[in-house]
BAMAR-116198 format. One record per residue (C-alpha): residue number from 1; z, x, y. Coordinates in nm, 4 decimals. Last residue first. Example, Ala and Ser with C-alpha at 12.3 -4.5 7.8 and 13.67 -1.06 7.14 Angstrom:
2
+-------+----------+----------+----------+
! volum !       up !     east !    north !
+-------+----------+----------+----------+
!     2 !   0.7140 !   1.3670 !  -0.1060 !
!     1 !   0.7800 !   1.2300 !  -0.4500 !
+-------+----------+----------+----------+
! end
This chain:
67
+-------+----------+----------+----------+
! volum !       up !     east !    north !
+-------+----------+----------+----------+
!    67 !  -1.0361 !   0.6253 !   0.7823 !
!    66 !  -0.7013 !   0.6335 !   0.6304 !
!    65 !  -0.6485 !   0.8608 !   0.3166 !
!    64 !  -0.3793 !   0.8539 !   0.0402 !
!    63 !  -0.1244 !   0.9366 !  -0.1523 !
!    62 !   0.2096 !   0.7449 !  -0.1795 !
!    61 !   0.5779 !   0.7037 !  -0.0625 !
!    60 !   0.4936 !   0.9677 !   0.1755 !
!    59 !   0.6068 !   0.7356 !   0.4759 !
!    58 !   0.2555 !   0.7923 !   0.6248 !
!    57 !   0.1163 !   0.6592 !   0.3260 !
!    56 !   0.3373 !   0.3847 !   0.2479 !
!    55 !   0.2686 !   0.2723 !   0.6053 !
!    54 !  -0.1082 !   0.3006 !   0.5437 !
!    53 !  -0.0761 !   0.0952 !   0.2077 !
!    52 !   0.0919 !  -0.1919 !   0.3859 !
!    51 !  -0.1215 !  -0.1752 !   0.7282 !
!    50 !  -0.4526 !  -0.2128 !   0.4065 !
!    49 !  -0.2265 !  -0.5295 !   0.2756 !
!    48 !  -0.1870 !  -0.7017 !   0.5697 !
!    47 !  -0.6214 !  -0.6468 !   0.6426 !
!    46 !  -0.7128 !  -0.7328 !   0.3177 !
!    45 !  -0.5075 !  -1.0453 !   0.3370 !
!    44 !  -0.6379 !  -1.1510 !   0.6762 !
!    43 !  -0.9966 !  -1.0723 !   0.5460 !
!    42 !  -0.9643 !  -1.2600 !   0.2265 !
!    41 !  -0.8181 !  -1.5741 !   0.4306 !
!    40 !  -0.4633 !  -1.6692 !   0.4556 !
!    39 !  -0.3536 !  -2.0163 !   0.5412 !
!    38 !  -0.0193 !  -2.1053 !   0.3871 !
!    37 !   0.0536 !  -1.7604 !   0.3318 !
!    36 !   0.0449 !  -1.6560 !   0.6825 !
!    35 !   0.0747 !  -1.3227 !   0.7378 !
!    34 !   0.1002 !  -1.0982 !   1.0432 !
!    33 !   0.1741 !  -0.7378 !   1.0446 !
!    32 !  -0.2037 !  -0.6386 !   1.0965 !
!    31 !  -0.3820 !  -0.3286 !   1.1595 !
!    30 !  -0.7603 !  -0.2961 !   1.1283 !
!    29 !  -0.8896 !  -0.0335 !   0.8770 !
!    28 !  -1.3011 !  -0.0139 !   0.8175 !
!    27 !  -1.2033 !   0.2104 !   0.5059 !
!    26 !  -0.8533 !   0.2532 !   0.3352 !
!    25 !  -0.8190 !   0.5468 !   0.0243 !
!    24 !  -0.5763 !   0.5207 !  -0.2158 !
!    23 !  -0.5297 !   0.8235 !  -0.4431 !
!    22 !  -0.3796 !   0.8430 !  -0.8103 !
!    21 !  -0.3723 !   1.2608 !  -0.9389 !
!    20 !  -0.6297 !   1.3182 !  -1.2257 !
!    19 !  -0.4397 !   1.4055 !  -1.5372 !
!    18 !  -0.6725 !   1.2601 !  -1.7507 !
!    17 !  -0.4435 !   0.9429 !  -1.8680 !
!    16 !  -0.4638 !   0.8918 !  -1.4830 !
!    15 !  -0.1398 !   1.0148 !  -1.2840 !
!    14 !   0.1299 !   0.8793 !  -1.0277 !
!    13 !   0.2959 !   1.1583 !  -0.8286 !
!    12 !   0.5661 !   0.9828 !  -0.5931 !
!    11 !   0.8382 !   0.9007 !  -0.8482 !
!    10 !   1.1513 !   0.7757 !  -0.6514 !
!     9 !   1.4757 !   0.8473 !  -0.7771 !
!     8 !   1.6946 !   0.6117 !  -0.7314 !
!     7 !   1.7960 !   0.4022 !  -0.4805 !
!     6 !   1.6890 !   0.0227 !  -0.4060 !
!     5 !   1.5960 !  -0.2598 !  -0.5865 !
!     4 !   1.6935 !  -0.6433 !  -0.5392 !
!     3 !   1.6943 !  -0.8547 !  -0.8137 !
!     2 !   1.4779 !  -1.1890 !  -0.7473 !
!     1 !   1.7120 !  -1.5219 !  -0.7051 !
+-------+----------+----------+----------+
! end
Protein backbone atom coordinates (compact mmCIF):
# COMPACT_ATOMS: atom_id res chain seq x y z
CA UNK A 1 0.00 0.00 0.00
CA UNK A 2 1.41 3.63 -1.24
CA UNK A 3 2.11 6.16 1.83
CA UNK A 4 -0.22 8.73 1.95
CA UNK A 5 1.04 12.50 2.15
CA UNK A 6 -0.47 15.33 3.50
CA UNK A 7 0.60 18.53 5.68
CA UNK A 8 3.56 20.25 5.70
CA UNK A 9 4.83 22.92 4.34
CA UNK A 10 4.19 23.27 0.86
CA UNK A 11 6.94 24.80 -1.44
CA UNK A 12 5.18 26.74 -4.22
CA UNK A 13 8.30 28.58 -5.91
CA UNK A 14 10.14 25.92 -7.92
CA UNK A 15 13.39 27.33 -9.68
CA UNK A 16 15.81 26.53 -12.76
CA UNK A 17 19.56 26.18 -11.80
CA UNK A 18 19.40 29.98 -13.30
CA UNK A 19 17.07 31.24 -11.05
CA UNK A 20 14.33 31.49 -13.60
CA UNK A 21 10.93 30.92 -11.78
CA UNK A 22 9.06 27.23 -13.20
CA UNK A 23 5.81 28.14 -15.28
CA UNK A 24 3.25 25.84 -16.93
CA UNK A 25 1.48 27.15 -19.55
CA UNK A 26 -1.90 25.08 -21.19
CA UNK A 27 -2.87 25.85 -24.90
CA UNK A 28 -6.01 24.59 -26.95
CA UNK A 29 -7.49 23.54 -23.20
CA UNK A 30 -10.59 21.25 -23.11
CA UNK A 31 -11.74 20.10 -19.66
CA UNK A 32 -11.99 16.61 -18.71
CA UNK A 33 -12.44 14.66 -15.32
CA UNK A 34 -12.82 11.41 -17.00
CA UNK A 35 -10.16 8.72 -17.35
CA UNK A 36 -10.08 5.51 -18.45
CA UNK A 37 -6.87 3.79 -18.08
CA UNK A 38 -7.78 0.80 -19.80
CA UNK A 39 -8.42 2.75 -22.98
CA UNK A 40 -6.83 6.14 -22.93
CA UNK A 41 -5.69 7.83 -25.99
CA UNK A 42 -2.93 10.75 -26.19
CA UNK A 43 -5.66 13.26 -26.51
CA UNK A 44 -7.80 11.92 -23.54
CA UNK A 45 -4.64 11.93 -21.45
CA UNK A 46 -3.54 15.34 -22.52
CA UNK A 47 -6.73 16.60 -21.95
CA UNK A 48 -7.03 14.90 -17.86
CA UNK A 49 -3.85 16.03 -17.28
CA UNK A 50 -4.15 19.84 -18.78
CA UNK A 51 -7.89 20.07 -16.06
CA UNK A 52 -5.07 18.70 -13.52
CA UNK A 53 -2.55 21.47 -14.04
CA UNK A 54 -5.41 24.18 -14.34
CA UNK A 55 -6.85 23.14 -10.94
CA UNK A 56 -3.37 23.32 -9.40
CA UNK A 57 -3.24 26.61 -10.87
CA UNK A 58 -6.21 28.15 -9.68
CA UNK A 59 -5.60 26.47 -6.26
CA UNK A 60 -2.11 28.33 -6.21
CA UNK A 61 -0.39 25.14 -5.74
CA UNK A 62 1.58 26.17 -8.92
CA UNK A 63 2.32 28.84 -11.61
CA UNK A 64 0.87 29.06 -14.57
CA UNK A 65 -1.22 30.32 -17.56
CA UNK A 66 -4.48 28.93 -19.19
CA UNK A 67 -5.25 29.96 -22.64
Amino acid sequence: MAAILQGGNRDTVTTDIGGAIGKFELTNFTEDYSFDCNTATLGVTSDVLGTLIRELIQRGIINGTVA
